[in-house]
N, C-alpha and C positions, 0 to 999 in steps of 0.2 A: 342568351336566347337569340336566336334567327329571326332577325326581322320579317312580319308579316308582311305580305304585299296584298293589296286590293286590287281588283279589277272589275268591269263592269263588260260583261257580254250582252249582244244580242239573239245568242243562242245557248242552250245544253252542251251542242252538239261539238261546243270548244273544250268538254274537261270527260271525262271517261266515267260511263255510267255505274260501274262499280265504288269510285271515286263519291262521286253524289248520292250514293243509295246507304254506303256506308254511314253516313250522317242522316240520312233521314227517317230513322228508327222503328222499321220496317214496315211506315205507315203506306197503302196505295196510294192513296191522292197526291201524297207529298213525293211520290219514286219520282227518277228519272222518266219511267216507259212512260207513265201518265202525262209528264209534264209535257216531254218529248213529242210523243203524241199529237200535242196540243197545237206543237209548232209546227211539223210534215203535213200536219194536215190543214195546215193554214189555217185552223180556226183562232187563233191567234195569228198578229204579226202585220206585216202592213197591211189598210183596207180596214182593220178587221175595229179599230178603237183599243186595243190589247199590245202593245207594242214589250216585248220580252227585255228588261235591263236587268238582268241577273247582276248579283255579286257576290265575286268569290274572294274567299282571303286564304294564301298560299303560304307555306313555311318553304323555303324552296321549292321543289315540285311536287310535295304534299297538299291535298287542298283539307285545311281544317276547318271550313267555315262554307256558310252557303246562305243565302238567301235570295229565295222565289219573289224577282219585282218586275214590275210591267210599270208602264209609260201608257195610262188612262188618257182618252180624251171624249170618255163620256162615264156612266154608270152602271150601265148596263151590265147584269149579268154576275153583280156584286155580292145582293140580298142582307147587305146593310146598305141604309135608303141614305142617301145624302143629297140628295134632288133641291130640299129648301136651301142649302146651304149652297150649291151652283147657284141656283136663283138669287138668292140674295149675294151675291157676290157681281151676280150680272146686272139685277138693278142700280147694284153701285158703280157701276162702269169697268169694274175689275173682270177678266178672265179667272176663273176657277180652271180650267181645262188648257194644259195638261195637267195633271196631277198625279202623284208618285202611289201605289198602290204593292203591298206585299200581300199576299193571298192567291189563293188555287183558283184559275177562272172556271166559273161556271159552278162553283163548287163549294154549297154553304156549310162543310165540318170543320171541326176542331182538329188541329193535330200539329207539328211540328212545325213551324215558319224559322226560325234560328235555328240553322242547320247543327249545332257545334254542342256538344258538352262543356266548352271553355268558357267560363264568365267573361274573362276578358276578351276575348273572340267575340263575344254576345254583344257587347257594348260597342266593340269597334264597327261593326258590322251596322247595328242601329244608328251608330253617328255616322258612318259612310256613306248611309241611304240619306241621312238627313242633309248632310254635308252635298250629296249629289243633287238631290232638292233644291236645295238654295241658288248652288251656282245654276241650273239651270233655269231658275226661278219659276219653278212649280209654284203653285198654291197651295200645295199641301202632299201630307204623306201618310199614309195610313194603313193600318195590319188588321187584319181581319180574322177573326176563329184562332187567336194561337192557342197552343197546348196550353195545358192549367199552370205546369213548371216554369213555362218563359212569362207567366203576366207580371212578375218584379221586377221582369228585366227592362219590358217596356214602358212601364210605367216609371221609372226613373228617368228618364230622357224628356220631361216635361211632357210628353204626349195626353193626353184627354183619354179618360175610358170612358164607356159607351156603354150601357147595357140594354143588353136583348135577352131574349127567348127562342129556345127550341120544344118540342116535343118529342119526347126520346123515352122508352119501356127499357126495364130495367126487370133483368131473370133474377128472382128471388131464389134461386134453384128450385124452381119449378121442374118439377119430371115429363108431366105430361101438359097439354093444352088447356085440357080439363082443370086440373090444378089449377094454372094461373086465372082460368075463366071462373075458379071456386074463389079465387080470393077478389072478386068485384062483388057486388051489393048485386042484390037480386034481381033490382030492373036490369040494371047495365047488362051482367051475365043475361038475363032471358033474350036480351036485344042483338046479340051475337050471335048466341044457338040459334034464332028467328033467321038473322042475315044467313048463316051458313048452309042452315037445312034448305032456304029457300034454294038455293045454288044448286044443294045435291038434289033434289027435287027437280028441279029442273034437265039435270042430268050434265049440268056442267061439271068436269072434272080439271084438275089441278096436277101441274106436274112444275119441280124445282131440277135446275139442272147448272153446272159449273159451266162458267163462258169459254173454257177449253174443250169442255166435251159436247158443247150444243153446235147443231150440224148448220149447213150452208140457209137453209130454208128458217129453222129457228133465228137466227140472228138477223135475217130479214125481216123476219116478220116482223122483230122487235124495233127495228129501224122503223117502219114502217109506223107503229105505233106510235114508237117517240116523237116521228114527224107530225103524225097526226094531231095530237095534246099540244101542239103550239097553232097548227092549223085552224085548229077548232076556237084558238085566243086570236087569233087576224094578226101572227107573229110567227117571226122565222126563228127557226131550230141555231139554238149557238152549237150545235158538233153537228160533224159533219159524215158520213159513210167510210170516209177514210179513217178518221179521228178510232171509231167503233172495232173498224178492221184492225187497226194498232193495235190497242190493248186486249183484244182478243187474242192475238198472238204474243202477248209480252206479258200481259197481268192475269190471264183468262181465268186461272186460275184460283183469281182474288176476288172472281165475278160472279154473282149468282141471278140467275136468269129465272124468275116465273111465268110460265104461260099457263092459259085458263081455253080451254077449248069445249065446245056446243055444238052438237050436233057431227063428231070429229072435225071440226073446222077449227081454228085458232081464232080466238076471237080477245083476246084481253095479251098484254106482256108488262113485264116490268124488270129494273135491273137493277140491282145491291151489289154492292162492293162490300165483300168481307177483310175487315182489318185484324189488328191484334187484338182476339175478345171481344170485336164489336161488328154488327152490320149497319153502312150508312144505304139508308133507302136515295136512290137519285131518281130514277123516271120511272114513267108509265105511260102507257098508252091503250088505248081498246079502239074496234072495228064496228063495235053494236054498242047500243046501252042498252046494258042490264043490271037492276037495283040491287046493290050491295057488290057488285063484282071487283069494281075501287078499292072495296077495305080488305075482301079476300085477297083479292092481287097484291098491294103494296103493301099491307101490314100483316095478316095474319099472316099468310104463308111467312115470313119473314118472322116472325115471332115464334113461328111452331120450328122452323130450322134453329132459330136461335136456343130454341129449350131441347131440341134433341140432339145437339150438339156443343152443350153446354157452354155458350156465348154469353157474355155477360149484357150485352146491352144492343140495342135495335135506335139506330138515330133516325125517327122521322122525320125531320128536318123541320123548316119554318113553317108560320102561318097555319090556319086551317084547325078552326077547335074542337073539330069535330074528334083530331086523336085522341081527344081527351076520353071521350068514351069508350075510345077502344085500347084502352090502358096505357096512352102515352102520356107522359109527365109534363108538365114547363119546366126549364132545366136553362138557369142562366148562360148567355154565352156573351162573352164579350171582344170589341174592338178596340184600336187605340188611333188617338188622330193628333196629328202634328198641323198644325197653320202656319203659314210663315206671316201670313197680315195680324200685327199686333190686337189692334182694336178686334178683327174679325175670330182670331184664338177666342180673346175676353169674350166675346157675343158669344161664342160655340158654349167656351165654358159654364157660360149661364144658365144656355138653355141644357145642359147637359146638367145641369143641379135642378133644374126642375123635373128632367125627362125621366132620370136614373127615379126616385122615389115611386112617378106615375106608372113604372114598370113593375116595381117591386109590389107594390097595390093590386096592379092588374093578375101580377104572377102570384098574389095571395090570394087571392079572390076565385083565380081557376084552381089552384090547391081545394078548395073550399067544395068544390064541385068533383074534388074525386070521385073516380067510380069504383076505389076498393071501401072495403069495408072498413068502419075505423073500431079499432080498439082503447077500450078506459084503462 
């Protein structure tokens, strides 16, 4: 067999996007255009806390291996919280920062991190990041959201699992809206029709549109919005109008754009990325507030494409339990974490055997609170 080679880039833009798309299982978040993206538009890269250190692993001039790492020198922008863990690191006179980070910035789903079908690929690939770690004495290395089929591969390499929660609706093959609004309990279902009719009563109307075929003014507008929703938190937007302009030309098609307009004016957007049999909810934004327009924009519309185009699942990403009434689930996700400080591993590990149970409680506890109907 042809000796592998490893290498460590600070760009995509060293290996051919066919190359890296071929591996990464025709997920968008994980493409080349998206990563790509990320870097022309400088929202990653120097400046930015995001520094790109890819690794590839090459049979000759094949690349069979891949994996998405960046050079962290803060946390931001993760949505796995590791803040106490900088901190107490800081109190002890230690730097935490920099630290080695695999995962999609800006970007809380699950999908492929080991680019490779090879087991053995998989493993070289995880001790190469770990191996790059050391020598440059990181504090630490960590994967975020992998697919469900790489967590035995991470988990061998002594790394720490972590568990979390998302909120994610899942199409029972639902036909129509109504359907899936028949299978929640009575209040839940009446509190929906309540939010919806308000809307159409109002005279607000709804329209869903592909990011390849929404015109120059629509893609504004949404810009526009997504700046707004951080504006409104006293916090700057991590992408940027270039970032937007990229994948509208490269993924647009993987894009699904809502807008909510009052009075014909646009007034609400939001934007999903359609993957294999799934849609991941990412932003939103509005011009006005008006009650309920939030759950129309980012979930239902999003839920009613889902069921008419037979989509198996709607990822509404973290935090916020409010999805819970609007038929999203809790739905385990997990990370993995490598420490290079002995004592400081042990410390994580501990509290990570307290943490993992306190979730599983809390994740029983919102089950408990379904809004479908339960059957004996």
């Amino acid at each position: 067999m042809e000796e592998t080679k490893i290498t460590i880039a600070d760009s995509l833009a060293e290996i051919k996007s066919s190359d890296w798309d071929g591996l990464a299982r025709k997920n968008p978040t994980a493409s080349y255009d998206f990563l790509r993206a990320m870097e022309v538009s400088n929202c990653v890269g120097d400046g930015t806390g995001w520094y790109p250190a890819h690794i590839f692993a090459h049979q000759g001039n094949k690349l069979i291996g891949a994996l998405p790492l960046y050079i962290k020198s803060h946390s931001y922008g993760e949505y796995v919280f590791d803040w106490a863990w900088a901190d107490a690191y800081q109190r002890s006179g230690l730097d935490y920062y920099p630290k080695l980070l695999c995962a999609i910035p800006f970007t809380p789903v699950g999908g492929p991190r080991l680019l490779t079908d090879d087991e053995h690929t998989k493993d070289l690939l995880i001790k190469s990041a770990i191996q790059f770690a050391e020598t440059n004495e990181f504090s630490s290395f960590h994967c975020l959201y992998p697919a469900e089929d790489e967590k035995s591969s991470w988990a061998q390499h002594s790394m720490l699992k972590r568990k979390s929660f998302q909120f994610h609706w899942t199409n029972k093959g639902y036909i129509t809206f109504d359907e899936f609004l028949s299978s929640m309990n009575h209040q839940k279902r009446k509190k929906i029709r309540q939010e919806r009719d308000k809307l159409s009563n109002l005279g607000i109307s709804l329209e869903t549109v592909k990011g390849s075929q929404a015109s120059d003014n629509e893609w504004s507008f949404f810009f526009k919005c997504y700046q707004q929703t951080y504006l409104e938190r006293g916090s700057t937007p991590y992408l940027n109008q270039k970032f937007f302009d990229s994948i509208r030309s490269s993924i647009g098609e993987h894009i699904l754009l809502v807008f909510a307009k009052f009075e014909g004016d646009f007034v609400a957007s939001a934007m999903n990325i359609i993957g294999d049999d799934v849609i991941y909810g990412r932003y939103w934004g509005s011009t006005r507030y008006i009650p309920g327009l939030h759950f129309e924009v980012c979930y239902y519309q999003a839920i009613e494409y889902a069921i008419k185009n037979g989509i198996a699942r709607f990822e509404g990403g973290a935090q916020g339990e409010h999805k819970l009434a609007r038929g999203l689930e809790p739905v385990e996700t997990d990370s993995y974490h490598w420490l290079a400080h002995p004592q400081f591993a042990d410390a994580v590990s501990s509290y990570l055997e307290r943490e993992s149970p306190a979730i599983d409680n809390h994740v029983g506890s919102l089950q408990l609170r379904s809004p479908f109907k339960r059957h004996l």
